[in-house]
C-alpha positions as a printed Julia matrix, in Angstrom:
108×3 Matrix{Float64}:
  15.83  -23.55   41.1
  15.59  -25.95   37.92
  15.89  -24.81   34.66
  14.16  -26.98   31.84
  16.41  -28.24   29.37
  14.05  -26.6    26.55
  15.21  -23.43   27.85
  18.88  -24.1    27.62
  18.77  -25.45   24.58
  16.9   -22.35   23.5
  20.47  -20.29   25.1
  22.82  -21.91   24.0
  21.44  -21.75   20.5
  20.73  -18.34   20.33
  24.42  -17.51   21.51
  25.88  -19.21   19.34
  24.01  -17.19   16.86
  24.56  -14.38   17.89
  29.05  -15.0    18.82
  31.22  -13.96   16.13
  32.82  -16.51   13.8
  36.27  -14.67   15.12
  35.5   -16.13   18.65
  35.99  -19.73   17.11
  32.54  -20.63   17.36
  30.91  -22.51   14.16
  27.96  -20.72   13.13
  24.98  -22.84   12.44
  23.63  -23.23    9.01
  20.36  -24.6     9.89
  17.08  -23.41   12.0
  17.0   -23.9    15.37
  16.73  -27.6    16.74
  14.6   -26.86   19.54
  10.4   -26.67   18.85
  10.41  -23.46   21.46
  13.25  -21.94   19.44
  11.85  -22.85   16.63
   8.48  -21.54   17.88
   9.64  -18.17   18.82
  11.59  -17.28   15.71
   8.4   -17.91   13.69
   6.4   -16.12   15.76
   8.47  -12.68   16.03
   8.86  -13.07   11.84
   4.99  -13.83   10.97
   2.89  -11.11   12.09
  -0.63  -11.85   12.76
  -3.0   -11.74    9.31
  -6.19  -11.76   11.84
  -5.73   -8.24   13.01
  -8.49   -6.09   13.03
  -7.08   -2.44   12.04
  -8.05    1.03   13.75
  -9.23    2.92   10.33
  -8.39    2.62    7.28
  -4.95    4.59    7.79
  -3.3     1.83    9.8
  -4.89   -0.92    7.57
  -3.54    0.39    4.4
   0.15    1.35    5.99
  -0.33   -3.03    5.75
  -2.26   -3.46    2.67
  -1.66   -0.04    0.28
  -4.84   -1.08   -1.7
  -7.48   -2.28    0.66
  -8.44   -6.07    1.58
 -11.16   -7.31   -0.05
 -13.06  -10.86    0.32
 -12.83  -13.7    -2.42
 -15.11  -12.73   -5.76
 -15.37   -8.77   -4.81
 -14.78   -6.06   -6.65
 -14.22   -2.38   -6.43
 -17.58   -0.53   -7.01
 -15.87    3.47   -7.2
 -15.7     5.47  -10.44
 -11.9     4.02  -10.7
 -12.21    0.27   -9.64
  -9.17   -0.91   -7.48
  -7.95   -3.82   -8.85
  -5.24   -4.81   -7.34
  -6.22   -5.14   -3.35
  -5.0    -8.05   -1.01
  -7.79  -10.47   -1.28
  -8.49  -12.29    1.57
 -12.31  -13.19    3.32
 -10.38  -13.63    6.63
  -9.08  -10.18    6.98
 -12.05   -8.55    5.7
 -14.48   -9.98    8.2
 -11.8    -8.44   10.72
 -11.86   -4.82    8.76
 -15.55   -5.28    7.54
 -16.38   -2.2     9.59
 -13.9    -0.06    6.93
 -16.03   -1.01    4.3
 -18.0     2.07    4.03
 -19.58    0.93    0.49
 -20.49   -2.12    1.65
 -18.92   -3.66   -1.94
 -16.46   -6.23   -0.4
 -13.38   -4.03   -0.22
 -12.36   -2.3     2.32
 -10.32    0.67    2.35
  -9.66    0.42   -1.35
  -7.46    2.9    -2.31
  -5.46    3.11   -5.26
């Protein structure tokens, strides 16, 4: 059975991480040198923006004031102001838009 040197690499760098500096082992200063290692880390840290969110519950455990697309605004008796804007994730949510104003799941 071969094992691909990207996958090694990926190993050995990750224990290396992870061994104490008391086990004589240097402890790296910089990111991983590997694109797959490199790949991997970024992709457990960044969590997808594109998600499209239950209800409004889960969406605002994200985003505590609602996401609303570029040049909306908040058409309730107490305007939210301060919501994540962002036309991407509202055309994923626009469902939670019950007004229909360009915000949804404002909340203050």
């Amino acid at each position: 059975m071969r094992i691909s040197r990207v996958i090694i690499s990926a190993a050995i760098a990750t224990a290396l991480c992870l061994a104490p500096a008391s086990a004589g082992f240097a402890q790296p200063e910089s990111a991983p040198t590997t694109a797959s290692a490199a790949h991997s880390t970024a992709a457990v840290k960044a969590p997808s923006a594109l998600k499209e969110y239950k209800n409004c519950t889960a969406l605002n455990k994200v985003y505590p004031h609602g996401v609303g697309k570029k040049g909306a605004r908040d058409k309730s008796s107490k305007p939210v102001k301060n919501f994540k804007v962002s036309t991407k994730i509202y055309n994923q949510n626009k469902k939670s838009d019950r007004d229909k104003d360009g915000v949804a799941c404002e909340k203050k």
